[in-house]
DOVEX-227467 format. One line per field, with one value per atom (N, C-alpha, C): x, y, z; residue in one letter. Coordinates in steps of 0.02 Angstrom, whole numbers, plus 50000, padded with zeros to 5 digits. Example, Ala and Ser with C-alpha at 12.3 -4.5 7.8 and 13.67 -1.06 7.14 Angstrom:
u = 50660:50615:50660:50642:50684:50645
v = 49716:49775:49835:49888:49947:50002
w = 50390:50390:50390:50354:50357:50394
res = A:A:A:S:S:S
***
This chain:
u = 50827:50757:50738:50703:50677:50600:50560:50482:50482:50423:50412:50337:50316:50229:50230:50165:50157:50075:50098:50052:50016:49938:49889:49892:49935:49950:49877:49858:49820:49828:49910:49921:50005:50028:50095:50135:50118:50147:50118:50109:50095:50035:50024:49932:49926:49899:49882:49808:49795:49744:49695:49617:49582:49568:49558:49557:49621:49619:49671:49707:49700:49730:49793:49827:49887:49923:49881:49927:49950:49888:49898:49937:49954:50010:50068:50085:50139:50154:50114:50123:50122:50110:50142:50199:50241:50301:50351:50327:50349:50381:50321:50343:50377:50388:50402:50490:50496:50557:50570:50528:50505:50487:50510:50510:50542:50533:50556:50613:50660:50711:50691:50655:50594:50519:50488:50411:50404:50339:50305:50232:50200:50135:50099:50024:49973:49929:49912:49856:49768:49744:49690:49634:49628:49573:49514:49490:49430:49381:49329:49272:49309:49357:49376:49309:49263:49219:49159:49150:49108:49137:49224:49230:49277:49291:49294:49383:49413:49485:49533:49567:49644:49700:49680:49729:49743:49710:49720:49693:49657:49617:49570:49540:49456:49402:49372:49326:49353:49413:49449:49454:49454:49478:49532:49571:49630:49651:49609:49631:49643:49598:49651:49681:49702:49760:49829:49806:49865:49881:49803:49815:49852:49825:49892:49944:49973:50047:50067:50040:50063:50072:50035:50024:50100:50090:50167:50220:50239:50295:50293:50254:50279:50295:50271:50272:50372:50362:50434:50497:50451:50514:50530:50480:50483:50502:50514:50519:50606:50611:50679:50718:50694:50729:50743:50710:50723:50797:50857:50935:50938:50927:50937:50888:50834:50792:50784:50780:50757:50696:50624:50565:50577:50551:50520:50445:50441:50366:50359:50317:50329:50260:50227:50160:50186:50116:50113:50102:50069:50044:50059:50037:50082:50007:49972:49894:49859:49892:49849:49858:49918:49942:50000:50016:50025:50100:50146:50223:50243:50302:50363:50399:50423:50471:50451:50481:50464:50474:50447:50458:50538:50574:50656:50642:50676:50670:50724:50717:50772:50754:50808:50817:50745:50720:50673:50656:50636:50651:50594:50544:50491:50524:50553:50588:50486:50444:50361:50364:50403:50394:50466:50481:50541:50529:50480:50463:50463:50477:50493:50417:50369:50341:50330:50269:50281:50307:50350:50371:50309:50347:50308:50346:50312:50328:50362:50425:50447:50480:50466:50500:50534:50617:50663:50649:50635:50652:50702:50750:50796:50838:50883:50941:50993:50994:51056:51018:50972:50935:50950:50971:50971:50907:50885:50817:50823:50779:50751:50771:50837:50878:50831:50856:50812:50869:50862:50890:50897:50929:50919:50928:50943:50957:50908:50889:50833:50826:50798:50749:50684:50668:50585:50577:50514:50519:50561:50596:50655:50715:50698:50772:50754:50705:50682:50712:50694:50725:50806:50814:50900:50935:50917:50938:50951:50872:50877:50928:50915:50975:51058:51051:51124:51131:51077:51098:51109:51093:51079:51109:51152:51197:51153:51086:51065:51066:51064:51069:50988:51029:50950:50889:50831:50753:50772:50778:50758:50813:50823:50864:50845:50783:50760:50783:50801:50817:50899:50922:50984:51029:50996:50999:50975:50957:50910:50966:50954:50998:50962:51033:51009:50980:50913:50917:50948:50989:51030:51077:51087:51123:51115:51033:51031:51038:51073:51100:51147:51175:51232:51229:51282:51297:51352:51377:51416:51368:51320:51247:51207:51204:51181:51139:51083:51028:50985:50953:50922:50850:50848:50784:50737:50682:50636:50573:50567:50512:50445:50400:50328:50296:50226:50190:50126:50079:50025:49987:49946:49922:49853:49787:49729:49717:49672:49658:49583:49571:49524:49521:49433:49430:49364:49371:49343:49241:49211:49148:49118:49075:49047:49012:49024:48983:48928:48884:48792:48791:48727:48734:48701:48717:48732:48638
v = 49749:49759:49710:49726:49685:49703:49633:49639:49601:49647:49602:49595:49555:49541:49530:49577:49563:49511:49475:49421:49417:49463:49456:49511:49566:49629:49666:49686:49745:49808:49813:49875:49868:49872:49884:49990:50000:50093:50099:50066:50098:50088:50135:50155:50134:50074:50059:50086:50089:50070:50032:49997:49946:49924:49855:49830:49814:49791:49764:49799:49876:49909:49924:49910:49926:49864:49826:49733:49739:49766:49758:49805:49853:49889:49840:49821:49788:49745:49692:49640:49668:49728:49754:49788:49815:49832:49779:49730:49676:49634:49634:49617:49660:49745:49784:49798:49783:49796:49852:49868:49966:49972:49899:49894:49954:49975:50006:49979:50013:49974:49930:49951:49931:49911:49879:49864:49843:49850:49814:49810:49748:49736:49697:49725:49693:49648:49611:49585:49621:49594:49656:49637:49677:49685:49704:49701:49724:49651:49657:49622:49559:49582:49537:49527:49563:49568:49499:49508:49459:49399:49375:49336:49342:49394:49403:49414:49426:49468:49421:49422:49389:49373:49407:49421:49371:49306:49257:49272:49301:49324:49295:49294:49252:49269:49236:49238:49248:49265:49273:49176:49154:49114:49088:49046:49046:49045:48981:48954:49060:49108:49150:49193:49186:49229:49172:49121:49072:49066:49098:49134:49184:49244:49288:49284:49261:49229:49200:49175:49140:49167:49231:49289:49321:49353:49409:49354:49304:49239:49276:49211:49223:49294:49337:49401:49417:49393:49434:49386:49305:49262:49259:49279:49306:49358:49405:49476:49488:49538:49548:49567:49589:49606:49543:49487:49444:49432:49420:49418:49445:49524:49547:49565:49511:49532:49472:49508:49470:49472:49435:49409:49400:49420:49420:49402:49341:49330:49343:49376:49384:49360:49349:49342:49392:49420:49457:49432:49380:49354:49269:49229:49157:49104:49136:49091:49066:49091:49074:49014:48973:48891:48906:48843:48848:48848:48871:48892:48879:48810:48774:48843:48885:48933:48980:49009:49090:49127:49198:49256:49265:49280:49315:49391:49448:49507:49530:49616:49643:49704:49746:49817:49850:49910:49929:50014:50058:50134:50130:50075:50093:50008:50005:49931:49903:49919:49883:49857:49867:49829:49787:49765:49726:49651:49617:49567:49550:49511:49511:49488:49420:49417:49329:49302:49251:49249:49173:49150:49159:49186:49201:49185:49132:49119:49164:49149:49198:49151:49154:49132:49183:49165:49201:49193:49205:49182:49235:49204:49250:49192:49234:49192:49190:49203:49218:49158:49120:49097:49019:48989:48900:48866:48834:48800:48755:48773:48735:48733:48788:48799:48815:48818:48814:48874:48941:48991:48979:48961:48958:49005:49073:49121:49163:49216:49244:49305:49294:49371:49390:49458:49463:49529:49545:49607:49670:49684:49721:49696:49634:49613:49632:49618:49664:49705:49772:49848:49866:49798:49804:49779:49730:49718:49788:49812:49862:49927:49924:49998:49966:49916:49895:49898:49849:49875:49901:49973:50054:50095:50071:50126:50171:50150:50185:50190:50230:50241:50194:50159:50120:50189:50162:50195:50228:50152:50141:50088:50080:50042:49975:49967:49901:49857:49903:49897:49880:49926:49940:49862:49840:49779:49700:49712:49679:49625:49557:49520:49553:49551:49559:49494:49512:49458:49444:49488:49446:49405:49403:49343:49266:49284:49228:49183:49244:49246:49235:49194:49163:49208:49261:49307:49281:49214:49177:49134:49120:49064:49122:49081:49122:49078:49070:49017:49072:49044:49113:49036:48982:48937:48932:48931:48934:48911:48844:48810:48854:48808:48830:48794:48795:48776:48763:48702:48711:48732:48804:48849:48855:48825:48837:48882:48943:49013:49007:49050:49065:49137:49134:49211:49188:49237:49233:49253:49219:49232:49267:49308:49327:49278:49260:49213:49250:49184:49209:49221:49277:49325:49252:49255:49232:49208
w = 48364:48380:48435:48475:48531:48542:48501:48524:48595:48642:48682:48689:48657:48679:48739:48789:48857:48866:48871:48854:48957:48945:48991:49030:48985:49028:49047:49068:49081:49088:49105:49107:49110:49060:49054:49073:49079:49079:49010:48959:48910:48870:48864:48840:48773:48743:48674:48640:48593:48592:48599:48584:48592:48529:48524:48451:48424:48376:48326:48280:48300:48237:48257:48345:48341:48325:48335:48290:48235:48217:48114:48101:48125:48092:48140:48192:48214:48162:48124:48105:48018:47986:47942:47941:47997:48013:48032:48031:48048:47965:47916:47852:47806:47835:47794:47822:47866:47900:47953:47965:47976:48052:48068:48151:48197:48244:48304:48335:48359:48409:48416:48488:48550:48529:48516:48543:48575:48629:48669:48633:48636:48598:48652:48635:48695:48647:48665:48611:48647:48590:48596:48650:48693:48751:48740:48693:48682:48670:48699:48726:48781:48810:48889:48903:48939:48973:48948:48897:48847:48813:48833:48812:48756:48708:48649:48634:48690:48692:48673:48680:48646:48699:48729:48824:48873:48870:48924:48970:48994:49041:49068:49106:49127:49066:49029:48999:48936:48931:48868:48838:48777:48732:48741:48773:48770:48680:48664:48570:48543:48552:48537:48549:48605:48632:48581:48603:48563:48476:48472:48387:48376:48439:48410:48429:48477:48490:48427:48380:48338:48283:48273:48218:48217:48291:48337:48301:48331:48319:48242:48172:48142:48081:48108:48092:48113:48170:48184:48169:48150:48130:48063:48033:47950:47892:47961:47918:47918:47894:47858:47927:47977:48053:48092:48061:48114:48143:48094:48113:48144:48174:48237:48299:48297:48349:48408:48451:48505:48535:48558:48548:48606:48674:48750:48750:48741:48772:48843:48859:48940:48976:49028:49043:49132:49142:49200:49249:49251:49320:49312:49358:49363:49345:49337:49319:49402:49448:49499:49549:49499:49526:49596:49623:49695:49662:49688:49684:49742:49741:49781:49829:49751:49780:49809:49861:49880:49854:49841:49792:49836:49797:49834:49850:49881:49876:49823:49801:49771:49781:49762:49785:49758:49788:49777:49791:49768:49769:49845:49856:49906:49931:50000:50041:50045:50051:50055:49985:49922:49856:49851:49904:49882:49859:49879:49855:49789:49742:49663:49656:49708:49665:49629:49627:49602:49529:49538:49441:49400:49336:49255:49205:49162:49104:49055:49033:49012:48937:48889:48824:48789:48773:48721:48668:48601:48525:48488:48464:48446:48389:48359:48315:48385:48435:48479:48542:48519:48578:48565:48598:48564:48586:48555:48548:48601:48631:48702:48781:48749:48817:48858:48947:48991:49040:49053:49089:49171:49233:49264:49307:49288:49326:49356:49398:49431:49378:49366:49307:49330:49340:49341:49272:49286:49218:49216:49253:49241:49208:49205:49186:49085:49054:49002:48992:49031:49046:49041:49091:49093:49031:48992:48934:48889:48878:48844:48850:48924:48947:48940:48923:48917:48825:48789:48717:48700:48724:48716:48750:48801:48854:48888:48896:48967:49037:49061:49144:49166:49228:49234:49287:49279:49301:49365:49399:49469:49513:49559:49595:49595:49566:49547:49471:49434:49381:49382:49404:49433:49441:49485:49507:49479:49434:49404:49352:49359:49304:49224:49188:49100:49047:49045:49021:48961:48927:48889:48899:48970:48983:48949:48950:48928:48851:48833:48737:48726:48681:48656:48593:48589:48532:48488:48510:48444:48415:48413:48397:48366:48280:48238:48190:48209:48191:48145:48086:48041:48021:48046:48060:48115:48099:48147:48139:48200:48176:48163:48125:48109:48159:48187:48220:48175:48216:48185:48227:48225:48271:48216:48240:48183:48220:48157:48150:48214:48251:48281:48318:48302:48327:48384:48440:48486:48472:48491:48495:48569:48584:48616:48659:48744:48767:48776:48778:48792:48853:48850:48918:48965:49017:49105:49096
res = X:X:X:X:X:X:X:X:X:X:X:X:X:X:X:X:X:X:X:X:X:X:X:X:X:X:X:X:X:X:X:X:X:X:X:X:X:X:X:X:X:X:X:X:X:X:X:X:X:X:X:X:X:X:X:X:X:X:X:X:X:X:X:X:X:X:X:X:X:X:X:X:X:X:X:X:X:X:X:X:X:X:X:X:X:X:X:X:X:X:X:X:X:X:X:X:X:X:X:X:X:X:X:X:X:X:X:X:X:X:X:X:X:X:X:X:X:X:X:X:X:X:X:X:X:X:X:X:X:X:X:X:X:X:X:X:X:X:X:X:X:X:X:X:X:X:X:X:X:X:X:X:X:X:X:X:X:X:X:X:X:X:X:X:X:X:X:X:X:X:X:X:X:X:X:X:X:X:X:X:X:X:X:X:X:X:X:X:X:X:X:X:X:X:X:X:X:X:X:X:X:X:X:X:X:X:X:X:X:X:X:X:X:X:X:X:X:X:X:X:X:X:X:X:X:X:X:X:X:X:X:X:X:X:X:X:X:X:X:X:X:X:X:X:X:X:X:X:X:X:X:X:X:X:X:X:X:X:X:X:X:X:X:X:X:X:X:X:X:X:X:X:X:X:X:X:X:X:X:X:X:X:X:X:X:X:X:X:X:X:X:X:X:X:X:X:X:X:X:X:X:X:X:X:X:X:X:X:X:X:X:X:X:X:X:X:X:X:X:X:X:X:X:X:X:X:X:X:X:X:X:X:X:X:X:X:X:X:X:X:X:X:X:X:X:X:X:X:X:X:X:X:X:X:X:X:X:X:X:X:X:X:X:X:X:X:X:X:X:X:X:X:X:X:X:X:X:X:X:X:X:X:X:X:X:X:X:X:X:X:X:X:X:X:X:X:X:X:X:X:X:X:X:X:X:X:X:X:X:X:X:X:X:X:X:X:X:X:X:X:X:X:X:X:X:X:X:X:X:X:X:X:X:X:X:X:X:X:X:X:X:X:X:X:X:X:X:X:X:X:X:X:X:X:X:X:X:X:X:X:X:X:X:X:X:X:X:X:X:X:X:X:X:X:X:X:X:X:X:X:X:X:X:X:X:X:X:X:X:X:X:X:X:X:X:X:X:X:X:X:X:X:X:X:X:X:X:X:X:X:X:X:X:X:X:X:X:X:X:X:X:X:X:X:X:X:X:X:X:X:X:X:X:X:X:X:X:X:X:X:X:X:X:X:X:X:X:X:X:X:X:X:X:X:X:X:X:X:X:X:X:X:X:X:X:X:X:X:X:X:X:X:X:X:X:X:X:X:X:X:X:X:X:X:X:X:X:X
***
């Protein structure tokens, strides 16, 4: 199984609902075993606008977007799937800060999107993951994709994919860790800011 929370997505390809009801069943499939291959999970966007969302976003809470990161975690470090799952925290955008490096190019179905793109935080959690390791290889969000089409023997999308490092590279499949720290993450829910 491979969750990947897209942590500040707005728009991943895939259409969730709004609110918390596609969490709460994530995070009961999560204790029941009844996981999907594949998930991708958004945290919930509803009241971005007012403050209220979970997303990391402008006006969003950070304290809880970092609640539910902490919900997703131990939901998927607890449940009976964890031995075989791998946990992609991913974030979409780089927060806006000034970046040393240049975006690199890579293959691309349109040569005007070859640019990868500034660095994004990207965290592994896995039993196949060693604690604290640091990946130095070039990944952007295809490399996600390519993992998957490789677990699975798929033909890749796009020529971008194609090309794309796996990030399971970055997994040690003789490293079989079944511990995983707890955090202290206090519970918070977002309030509505007062209107302007």
């Amino acid at each position: 199984m491979i969750a990947i929370p897209q942590r500040g997505c707005a728009s991943g390809g895939f259409e969730r609902p709004s609110g918390s009801g596609h969490t709460n069943q994530f995070l009961q499939d999560c204790a029941s075993g009844d996981l999907p291959e594949v998930a991708f999970v958004d945290p919930p966007f509803f009241g971005e606008e007012s403050g209220g969302s979970s997303d990391d976003h402008p006006h969003g809470d950070i304290r809880a977007g970092e609640w539910w990161l902490y919900q997703t975690y131990r939901a998927v470090t607890t449940g009976p799937d964890w031995k075989h799952t791998v946990l992609v925290i991913n974030f979409d955008e780089w927060g806006g800060f000034f970046d040393h490096v240049p975006p690199p190019e890579a293959p691309d179905v349109d040569p005007a999107l070859a640019l990868r793109g500034f660095r994004v935080p990207c965290v592994i959690v896995s039993p196949f993951s060693a604690p604290g390791a640091i990946d130095h290889g070039v990944y952007d969000h295809t490399s996600v994709l390519k993992m998957i089409e490789w677990r699975w023997g798929l033909p890749p999308l796009s020529a971008r994919d194609a090309a794309a490092s796996n990030l399971a590279e970055a997994l040690d499949f003789n490293l079989v860790r079944h511990d995983v720290p707890d955090y202290a993450v206090p519970f918070f829910s977002s309030a509505e800011c007062p209107a302007a």
